[in-house]
FISE-253942 format. One line per 2 residues: number of its first residue (from 1); their letters; for each residue x, y, z of N, C-alpha, C. Coordinates in nm, 4 decimals, always signed. Layout:
// FISE-253942
NUM> a> X:Y:Z:X:Y:Z:X:Y:Z; ...
// end
This chain:
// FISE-253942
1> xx> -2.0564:+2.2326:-3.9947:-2.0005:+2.3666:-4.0083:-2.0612:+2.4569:-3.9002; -2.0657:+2.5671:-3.9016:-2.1483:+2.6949:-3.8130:-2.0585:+2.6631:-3.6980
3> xx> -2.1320:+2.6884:-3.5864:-2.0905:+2.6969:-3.4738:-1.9880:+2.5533:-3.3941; -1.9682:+2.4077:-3.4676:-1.9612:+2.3214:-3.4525:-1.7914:+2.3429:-3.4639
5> xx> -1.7073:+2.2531:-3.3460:-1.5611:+2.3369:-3.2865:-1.5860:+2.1691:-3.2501; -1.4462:+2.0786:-3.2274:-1.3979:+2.0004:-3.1669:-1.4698:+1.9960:-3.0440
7> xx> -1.4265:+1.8592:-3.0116:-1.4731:+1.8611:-2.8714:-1.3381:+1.8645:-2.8131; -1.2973:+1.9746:-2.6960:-1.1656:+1.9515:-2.6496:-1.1448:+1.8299:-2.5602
9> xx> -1.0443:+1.7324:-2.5778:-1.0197:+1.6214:-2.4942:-0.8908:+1.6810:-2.3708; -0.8839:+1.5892:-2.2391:-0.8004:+1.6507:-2.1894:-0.6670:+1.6796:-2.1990
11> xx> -0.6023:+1.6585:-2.3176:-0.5025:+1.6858:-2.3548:-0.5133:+1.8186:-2.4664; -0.6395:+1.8592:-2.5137:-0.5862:+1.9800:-2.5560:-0.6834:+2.0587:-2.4450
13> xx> -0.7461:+2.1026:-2.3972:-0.7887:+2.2739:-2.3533:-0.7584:+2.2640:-2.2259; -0.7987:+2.3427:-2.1398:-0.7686:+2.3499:-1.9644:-0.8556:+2.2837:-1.9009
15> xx> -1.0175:+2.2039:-1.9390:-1.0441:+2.0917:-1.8543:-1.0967:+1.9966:-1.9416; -1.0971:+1.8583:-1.9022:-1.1663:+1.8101:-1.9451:-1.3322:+1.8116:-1.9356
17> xx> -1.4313:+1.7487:-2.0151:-1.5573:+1.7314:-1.9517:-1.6163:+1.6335:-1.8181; -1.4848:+1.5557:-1.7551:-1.4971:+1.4633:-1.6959:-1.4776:+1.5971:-1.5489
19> xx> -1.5608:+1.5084:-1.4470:-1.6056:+1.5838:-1.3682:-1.4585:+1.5547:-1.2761; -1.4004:+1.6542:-1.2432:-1.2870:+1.6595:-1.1565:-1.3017:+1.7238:-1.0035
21> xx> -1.2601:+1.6247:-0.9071:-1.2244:+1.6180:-0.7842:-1.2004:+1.7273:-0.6707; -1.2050:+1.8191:-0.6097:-1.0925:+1.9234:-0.5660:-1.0211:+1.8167:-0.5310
23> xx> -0.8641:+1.9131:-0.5514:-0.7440:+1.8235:-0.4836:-0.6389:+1.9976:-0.4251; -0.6539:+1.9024:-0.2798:-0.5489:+1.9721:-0.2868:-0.4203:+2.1085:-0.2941
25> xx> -0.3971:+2.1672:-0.3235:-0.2464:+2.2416:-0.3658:-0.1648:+2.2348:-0.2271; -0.0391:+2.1781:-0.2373:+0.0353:+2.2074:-0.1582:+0.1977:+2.1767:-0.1680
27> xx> +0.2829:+2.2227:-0.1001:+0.3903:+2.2128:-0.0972:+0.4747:+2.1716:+0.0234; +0.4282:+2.0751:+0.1047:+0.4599:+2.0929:+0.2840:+0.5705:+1.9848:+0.2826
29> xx> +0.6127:+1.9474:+0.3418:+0.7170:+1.8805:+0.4271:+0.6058:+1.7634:+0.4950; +0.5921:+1.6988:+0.4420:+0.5165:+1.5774:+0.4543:+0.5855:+1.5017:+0.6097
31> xx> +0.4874:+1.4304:+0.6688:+0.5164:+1.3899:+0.8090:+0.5449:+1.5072:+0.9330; +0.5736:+1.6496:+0.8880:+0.6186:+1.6871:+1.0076:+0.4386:+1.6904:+1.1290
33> xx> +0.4891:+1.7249:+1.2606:+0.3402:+1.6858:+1.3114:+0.2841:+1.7726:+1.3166; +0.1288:+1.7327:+1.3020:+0.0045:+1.8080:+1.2633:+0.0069:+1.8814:+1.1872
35> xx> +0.0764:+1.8032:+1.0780:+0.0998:+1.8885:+0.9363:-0.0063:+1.8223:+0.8497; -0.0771:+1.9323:+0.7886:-0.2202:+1.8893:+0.7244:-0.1394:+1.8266:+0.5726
37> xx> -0.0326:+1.8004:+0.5461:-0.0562:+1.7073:+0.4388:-0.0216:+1.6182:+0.4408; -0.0013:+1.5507:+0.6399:-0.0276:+1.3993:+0.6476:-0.1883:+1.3127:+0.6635
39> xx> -0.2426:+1.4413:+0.6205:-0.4119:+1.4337:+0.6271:-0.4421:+1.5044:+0.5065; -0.5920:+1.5735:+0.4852:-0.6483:+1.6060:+0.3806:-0.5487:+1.6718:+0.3536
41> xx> -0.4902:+1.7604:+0.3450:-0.3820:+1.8588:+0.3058:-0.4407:+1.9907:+0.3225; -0.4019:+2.1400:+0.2263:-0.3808:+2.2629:+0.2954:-0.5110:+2.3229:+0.2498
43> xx> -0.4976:+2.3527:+0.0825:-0.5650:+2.4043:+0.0017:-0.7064:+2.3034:-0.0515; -0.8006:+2.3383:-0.0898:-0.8439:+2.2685:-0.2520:-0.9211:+2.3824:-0.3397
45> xx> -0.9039:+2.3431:-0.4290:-0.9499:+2.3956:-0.5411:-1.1193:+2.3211:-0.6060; -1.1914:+2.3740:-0.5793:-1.3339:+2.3345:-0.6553:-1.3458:+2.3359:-0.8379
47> xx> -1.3887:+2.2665:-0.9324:-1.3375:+2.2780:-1.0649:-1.4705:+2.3851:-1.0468; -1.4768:+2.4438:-1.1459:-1.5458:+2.5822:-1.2597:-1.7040:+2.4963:-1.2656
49> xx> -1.7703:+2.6280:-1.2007:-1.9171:+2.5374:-1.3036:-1.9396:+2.4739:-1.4212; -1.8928:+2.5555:-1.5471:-1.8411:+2.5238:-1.6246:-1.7141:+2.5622:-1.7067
51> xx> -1.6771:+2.4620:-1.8170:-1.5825:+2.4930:-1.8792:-1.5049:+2.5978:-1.9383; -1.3807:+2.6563:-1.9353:-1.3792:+2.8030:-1.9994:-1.4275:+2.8499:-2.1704
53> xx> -1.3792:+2.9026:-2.2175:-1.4660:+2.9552:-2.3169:-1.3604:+2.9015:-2.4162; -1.4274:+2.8214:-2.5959:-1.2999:+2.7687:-2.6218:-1.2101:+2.9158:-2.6677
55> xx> -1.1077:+2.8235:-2.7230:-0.9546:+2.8940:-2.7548:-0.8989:+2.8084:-2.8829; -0.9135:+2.8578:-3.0067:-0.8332:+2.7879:-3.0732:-0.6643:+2.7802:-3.0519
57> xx> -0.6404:+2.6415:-3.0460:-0.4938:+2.6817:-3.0374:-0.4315:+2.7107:-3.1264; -0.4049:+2.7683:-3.2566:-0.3803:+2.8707:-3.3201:-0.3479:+3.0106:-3.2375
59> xx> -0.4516:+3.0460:-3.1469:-0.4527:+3.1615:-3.1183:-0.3556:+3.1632:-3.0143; -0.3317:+3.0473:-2.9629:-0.2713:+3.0600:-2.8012:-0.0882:+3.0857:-2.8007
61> xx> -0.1017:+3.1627:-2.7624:+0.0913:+3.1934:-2.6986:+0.1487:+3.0305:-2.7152; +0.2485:+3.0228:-2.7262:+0.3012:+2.8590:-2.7315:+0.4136:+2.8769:-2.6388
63> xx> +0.3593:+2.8816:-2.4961:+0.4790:+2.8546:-2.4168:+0.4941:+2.7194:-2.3731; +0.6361:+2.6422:-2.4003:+0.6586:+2.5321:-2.3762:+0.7010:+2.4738:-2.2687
65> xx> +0.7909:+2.5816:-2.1711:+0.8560:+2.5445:-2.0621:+0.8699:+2.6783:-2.0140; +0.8201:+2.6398:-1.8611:+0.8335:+2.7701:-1.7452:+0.9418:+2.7410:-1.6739
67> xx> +1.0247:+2.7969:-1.6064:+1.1641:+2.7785:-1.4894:+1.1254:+2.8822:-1.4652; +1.1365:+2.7496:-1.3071:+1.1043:+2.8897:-1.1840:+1.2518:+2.8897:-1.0877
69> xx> +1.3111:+3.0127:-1.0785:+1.3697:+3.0256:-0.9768:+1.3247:+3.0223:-0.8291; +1.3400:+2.9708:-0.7315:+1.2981:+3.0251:-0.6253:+1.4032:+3.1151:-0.5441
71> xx> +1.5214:+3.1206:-0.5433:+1.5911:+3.1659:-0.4828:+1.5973:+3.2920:-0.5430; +1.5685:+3.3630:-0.7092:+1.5463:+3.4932:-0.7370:+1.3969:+3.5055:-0.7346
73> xx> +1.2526:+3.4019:-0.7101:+1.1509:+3.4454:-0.6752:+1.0864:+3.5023:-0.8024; +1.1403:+3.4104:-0.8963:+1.0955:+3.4315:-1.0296:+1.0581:+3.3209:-1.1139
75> xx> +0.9476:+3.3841:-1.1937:+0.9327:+3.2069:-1.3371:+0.9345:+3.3000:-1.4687; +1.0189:+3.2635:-1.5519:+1.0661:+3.2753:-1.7352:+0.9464:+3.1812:-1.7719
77> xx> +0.9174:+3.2179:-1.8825:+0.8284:+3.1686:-1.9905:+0.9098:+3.1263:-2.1204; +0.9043:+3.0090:-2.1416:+0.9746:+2.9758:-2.2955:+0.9591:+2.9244:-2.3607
79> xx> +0.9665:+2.9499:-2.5071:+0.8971:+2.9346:-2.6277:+1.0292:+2.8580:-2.6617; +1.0452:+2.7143:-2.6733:+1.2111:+2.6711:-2.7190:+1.3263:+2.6993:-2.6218
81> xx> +1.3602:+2.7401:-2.6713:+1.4762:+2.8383:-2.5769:+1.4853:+2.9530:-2.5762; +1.3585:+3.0188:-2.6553:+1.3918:+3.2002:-2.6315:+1.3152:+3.1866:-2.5147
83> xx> +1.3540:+3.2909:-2.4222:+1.3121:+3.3905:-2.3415:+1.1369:+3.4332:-2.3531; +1.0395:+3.4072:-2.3067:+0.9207:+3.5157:-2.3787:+0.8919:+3.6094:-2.2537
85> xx> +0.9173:+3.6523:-2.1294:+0.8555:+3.6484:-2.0668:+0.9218:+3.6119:-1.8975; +0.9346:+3.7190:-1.7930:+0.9913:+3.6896:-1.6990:+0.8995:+3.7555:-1.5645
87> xx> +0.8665:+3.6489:-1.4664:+0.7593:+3.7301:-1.3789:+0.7910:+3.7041:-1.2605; +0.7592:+3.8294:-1.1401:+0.8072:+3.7361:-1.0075:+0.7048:+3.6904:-0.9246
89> xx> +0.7195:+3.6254:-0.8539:+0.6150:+3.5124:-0.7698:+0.6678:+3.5265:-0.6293; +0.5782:+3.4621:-0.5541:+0.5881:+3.4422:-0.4337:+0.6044:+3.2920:-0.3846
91> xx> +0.7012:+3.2580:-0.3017:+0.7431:+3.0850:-0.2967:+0.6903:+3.0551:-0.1576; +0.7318:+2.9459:-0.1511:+0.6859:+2.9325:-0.0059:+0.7718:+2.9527:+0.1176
93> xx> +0.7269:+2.9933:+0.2047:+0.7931:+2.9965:+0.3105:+0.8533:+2.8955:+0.4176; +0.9188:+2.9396:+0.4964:+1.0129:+2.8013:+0.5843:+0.8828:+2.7386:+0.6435
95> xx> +0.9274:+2.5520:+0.5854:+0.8611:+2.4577:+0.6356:+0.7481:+2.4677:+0.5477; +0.6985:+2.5544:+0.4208:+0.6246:+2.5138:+0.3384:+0.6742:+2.5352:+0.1992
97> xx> +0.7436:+2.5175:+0.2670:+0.8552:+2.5286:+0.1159:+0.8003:+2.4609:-0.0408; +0.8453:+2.5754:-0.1686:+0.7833:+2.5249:-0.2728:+0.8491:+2.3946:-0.3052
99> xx> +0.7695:+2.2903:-0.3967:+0.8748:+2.1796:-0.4113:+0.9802:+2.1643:-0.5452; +1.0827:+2.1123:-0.5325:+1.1684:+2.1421:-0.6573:+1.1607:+2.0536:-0.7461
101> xx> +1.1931:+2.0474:-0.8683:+1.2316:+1.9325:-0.9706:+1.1357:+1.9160:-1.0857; +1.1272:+1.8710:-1.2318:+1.0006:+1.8598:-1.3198:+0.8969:+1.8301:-1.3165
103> xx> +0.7974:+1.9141:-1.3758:+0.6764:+1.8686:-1.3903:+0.6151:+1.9100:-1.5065; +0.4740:+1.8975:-1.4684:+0.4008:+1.9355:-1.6523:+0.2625:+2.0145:-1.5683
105> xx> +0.1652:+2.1517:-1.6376:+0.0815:+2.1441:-1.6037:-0.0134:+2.0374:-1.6379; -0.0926:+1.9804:-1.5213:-0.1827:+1.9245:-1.5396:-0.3151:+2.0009:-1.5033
107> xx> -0.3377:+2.1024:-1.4452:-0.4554:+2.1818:-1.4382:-0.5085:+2.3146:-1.4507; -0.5785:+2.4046:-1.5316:-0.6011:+2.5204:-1.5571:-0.7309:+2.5499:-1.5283
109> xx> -0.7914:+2.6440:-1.4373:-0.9144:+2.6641:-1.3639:-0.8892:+2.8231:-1.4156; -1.0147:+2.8418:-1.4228:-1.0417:+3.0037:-1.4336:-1.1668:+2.9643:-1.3354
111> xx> -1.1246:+3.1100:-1.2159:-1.2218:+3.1900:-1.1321:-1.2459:+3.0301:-1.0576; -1.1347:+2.9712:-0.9758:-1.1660:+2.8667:-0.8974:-1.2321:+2.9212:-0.7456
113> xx> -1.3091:+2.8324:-0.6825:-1.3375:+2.8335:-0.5473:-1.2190:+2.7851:-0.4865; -1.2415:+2.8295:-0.3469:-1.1667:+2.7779:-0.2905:-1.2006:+2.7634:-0.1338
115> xx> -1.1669:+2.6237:-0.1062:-1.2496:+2.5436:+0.0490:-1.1349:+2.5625:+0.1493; -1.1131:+2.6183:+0.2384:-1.0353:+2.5867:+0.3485:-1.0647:+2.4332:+0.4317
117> xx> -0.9264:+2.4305:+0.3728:-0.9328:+2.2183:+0.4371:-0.9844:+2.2563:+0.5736; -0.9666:+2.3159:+0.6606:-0.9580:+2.2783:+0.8255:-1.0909:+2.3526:+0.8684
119> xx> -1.2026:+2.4363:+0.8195:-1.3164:+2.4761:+0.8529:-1.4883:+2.4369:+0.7587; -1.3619:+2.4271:+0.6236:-1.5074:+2.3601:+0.5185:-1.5568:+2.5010:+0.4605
121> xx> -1.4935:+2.6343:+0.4861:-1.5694:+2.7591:+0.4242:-1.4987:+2.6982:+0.2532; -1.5845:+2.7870:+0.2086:-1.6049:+2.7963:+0.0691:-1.5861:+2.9315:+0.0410
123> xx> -1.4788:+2.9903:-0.0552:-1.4892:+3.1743:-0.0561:-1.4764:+3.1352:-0.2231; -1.5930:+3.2206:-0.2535:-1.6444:+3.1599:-0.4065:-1.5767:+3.2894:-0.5078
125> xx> -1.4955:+3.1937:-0.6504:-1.4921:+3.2722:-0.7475:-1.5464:+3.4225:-0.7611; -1.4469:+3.5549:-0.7479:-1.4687:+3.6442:-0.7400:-1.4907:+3.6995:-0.6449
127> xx> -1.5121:+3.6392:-0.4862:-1.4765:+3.7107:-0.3435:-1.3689:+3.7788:-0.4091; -1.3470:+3.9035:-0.3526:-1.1239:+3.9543:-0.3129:-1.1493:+3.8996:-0.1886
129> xx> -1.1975:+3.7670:-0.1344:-1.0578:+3.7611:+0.0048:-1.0356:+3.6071:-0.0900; -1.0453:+3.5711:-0.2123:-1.0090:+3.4330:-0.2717:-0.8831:+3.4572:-0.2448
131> xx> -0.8056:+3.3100:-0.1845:-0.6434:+3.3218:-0.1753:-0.6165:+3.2906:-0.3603; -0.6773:+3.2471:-0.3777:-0.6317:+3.1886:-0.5037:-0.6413:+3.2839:-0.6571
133> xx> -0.7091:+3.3956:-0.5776:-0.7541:+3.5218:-0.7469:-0.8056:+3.4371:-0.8606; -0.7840:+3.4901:-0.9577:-0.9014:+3.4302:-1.0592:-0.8590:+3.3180:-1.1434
135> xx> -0.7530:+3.2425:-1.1596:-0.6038:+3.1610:-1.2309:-0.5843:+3.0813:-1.1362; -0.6178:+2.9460:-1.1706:-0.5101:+2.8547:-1.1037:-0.4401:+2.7815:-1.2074
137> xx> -0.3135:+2.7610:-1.2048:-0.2225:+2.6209:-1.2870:-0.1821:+2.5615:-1.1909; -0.1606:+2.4406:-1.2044:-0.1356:+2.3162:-1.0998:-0.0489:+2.2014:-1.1837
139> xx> +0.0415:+2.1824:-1.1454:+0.1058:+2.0964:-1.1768:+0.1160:+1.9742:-1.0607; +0.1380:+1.8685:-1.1086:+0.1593:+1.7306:-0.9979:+0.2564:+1.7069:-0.9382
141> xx> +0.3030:+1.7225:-0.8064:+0.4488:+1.7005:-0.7499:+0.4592:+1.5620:-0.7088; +0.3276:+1.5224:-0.6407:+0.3351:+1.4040:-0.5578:+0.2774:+1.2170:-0.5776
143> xx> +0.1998:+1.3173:-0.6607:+0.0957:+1.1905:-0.7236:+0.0144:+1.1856:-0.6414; -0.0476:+1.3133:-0.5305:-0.1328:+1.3198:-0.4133:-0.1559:+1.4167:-0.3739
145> xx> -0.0459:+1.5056:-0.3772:-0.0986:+1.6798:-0.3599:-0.0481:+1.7650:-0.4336; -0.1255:+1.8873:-0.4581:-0.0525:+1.9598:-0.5673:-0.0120:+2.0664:-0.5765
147> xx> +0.0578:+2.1453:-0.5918:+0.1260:+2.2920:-0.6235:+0.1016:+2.3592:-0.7284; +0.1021:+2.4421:-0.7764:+0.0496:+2.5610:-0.8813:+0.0639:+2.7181:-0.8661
149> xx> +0.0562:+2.7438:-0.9308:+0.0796:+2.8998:-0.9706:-0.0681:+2.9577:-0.9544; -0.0767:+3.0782:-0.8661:-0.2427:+3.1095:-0.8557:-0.2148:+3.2968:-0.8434
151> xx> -0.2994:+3.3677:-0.8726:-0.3213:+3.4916:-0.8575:-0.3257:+3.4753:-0.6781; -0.3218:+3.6308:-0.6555:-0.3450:+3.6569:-0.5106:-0.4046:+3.8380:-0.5048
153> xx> -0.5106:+3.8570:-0.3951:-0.5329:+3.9435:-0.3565:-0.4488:+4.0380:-0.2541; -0.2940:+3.9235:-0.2265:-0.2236:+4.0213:-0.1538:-0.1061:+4.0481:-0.2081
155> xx> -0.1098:+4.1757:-0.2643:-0.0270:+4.2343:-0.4093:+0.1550:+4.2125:-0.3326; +0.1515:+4.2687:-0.2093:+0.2618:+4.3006:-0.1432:+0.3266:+4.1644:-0.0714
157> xx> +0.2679:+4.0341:-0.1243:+0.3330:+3.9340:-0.0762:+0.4039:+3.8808:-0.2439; +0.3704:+3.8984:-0.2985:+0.4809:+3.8434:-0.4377:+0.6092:+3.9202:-0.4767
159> xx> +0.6847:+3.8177:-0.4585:+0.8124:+3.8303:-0.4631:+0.8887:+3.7867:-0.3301; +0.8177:+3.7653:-0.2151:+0.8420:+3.7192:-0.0765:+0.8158:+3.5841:-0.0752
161> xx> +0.8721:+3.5376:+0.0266:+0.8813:+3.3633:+0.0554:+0.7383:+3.4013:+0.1374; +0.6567:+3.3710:+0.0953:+0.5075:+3.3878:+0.2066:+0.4069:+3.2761:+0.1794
163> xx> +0.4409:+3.2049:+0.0522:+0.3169:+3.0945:+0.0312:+0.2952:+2.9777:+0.1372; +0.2175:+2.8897:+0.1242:+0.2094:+2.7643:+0.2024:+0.2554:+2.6496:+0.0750
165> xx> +0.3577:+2.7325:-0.0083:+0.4119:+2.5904:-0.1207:+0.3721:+2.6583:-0.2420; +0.2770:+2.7233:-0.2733:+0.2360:+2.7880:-0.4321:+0.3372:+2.8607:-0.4741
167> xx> +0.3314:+2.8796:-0.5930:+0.3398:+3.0504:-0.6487:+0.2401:+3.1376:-0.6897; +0.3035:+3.2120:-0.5772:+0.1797:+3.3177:-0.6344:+0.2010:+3.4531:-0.7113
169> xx> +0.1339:+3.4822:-0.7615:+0.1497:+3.6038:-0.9261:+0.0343:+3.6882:-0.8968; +0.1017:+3.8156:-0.9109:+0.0256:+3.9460:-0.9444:-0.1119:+3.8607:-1.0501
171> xx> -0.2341:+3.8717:-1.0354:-0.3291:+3.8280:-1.1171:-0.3379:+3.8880:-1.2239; -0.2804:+4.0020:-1.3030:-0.2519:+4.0264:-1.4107:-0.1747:+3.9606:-1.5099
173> xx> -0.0845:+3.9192:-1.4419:+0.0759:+3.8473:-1.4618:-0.0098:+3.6787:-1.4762; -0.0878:+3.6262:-1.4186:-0.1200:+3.5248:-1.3812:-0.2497:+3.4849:-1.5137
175> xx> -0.3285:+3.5852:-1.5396:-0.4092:+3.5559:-1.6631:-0.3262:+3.5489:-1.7791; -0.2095:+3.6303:-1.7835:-0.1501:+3.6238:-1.9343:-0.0494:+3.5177:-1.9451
177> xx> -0.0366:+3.4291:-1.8333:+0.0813:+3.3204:-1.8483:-0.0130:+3.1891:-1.8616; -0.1535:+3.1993:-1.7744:-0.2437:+3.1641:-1.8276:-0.3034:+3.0953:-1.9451
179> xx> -0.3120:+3.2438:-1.9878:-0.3196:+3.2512:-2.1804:-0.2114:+3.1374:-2.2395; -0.0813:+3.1395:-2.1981:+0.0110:+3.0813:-2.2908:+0.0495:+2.9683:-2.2894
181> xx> -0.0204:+2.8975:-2.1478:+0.0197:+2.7850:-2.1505:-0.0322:+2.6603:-2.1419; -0.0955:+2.5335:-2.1774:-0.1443:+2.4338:-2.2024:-0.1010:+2.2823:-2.1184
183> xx> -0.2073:+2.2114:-2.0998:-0.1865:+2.0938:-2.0347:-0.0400:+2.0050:-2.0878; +0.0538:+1.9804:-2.0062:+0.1864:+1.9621:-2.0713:+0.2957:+2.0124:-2.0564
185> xx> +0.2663:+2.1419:-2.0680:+0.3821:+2.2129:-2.0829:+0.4886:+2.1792:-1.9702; +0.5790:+2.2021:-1.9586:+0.6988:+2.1428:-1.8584:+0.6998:+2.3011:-1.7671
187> xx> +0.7115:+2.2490:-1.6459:+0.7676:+2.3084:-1.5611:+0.8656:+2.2771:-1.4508; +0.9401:+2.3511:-1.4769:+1.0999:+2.3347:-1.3874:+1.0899:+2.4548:-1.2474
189> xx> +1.1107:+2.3363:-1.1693:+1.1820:+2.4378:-1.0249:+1.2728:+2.4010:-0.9497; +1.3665:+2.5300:-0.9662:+1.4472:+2.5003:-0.8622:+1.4679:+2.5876:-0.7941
191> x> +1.5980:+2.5335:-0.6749:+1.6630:+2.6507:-0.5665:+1.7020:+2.7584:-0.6275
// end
């Protein structure tokens, strides 16, 4: 009893205890030349010192499926088939185009680092120049690199084709979709 809570496995909370990799985020056009995701790729993400804080799921929003438009530069939140929830994002731009078709999140980071593949800097959880703000979700496109939904410090690029393949969300917008959604959940994108 007392303080004693499940141990979350990786199918219920946002990480497991197993020590995870950076991988990654990207959305590129694979092969074109000296395109970094015929090599390490664009982004990575460092996992959390530690784990986030638990969450009974009781408490949690039950969003089941996100659709993202890219061509209105938007992702719906949905509980079934209602509606909960409609936000706009930023897609990627020509030649890093976001990628289309199903997926599931597979990753939820609060206050990630983040390494620039091509210099090795590190701009740590809570810089404002983090590209990534305080939220990452990541879903699997490739079985090798990955795409996700991340906060951004540049307010005036969401809703514009400006990513290198992400979506990116007002970080307000980005903690509360956050909140609602769990390893699994389906995510749809299309044109």
């Amino acid at each position: 009893m007392g303080d004693r809570r499940p141990d979350p496995s990786p199918n219920f909370g946002a990480l497991s205890r197993a020590p995870v990799p950076p991988v990654p985020p990207t959305g590129h056009r694979r092969g074109s030349p000296g395109h970094p995701a015929t090599g390490p790729g664009v982004f990575a993400i460092a996992a959390p010192k530690s784990p986030p804080p638990y969450v009974p799921v009781a408490h949690r929003p039950r969003i089941t499926r996100l659709r993202v438009s890219l061509s209105q530069r938007r992702v719906e939140a949905f509980q079934g088939d209602r509606l909960l929830k409609s936000y706009p994002v930023a897609v990627g731009k020509s030649g890093w185009e976001t990628p289309t078709g199903t997926f599931t999140v597979r990753q939820q980071f609060r206050d990630p680092d983040w390494q620039n593949p091509f210099t090795g800097e590190v701009i740590a959880a809570g810089d404002p120049d983090n590209p990534l703000g305080d939220r990452w979700i990541g879903f699997w496109t490739d079985g090798k690199n990955w795409s996700g939904f991340h906060g951004t410090p540049n307010r005036r690029s969401v809703g514009m084709a400006a990513s290198h393949g992400c979506l990116r969300m007002f970080n307000e917008d980005i903690r509360e979709l956050f909140d609602g959604v769990s390893p699994a959940t389906v995510v749809e994108v299309r044109r």
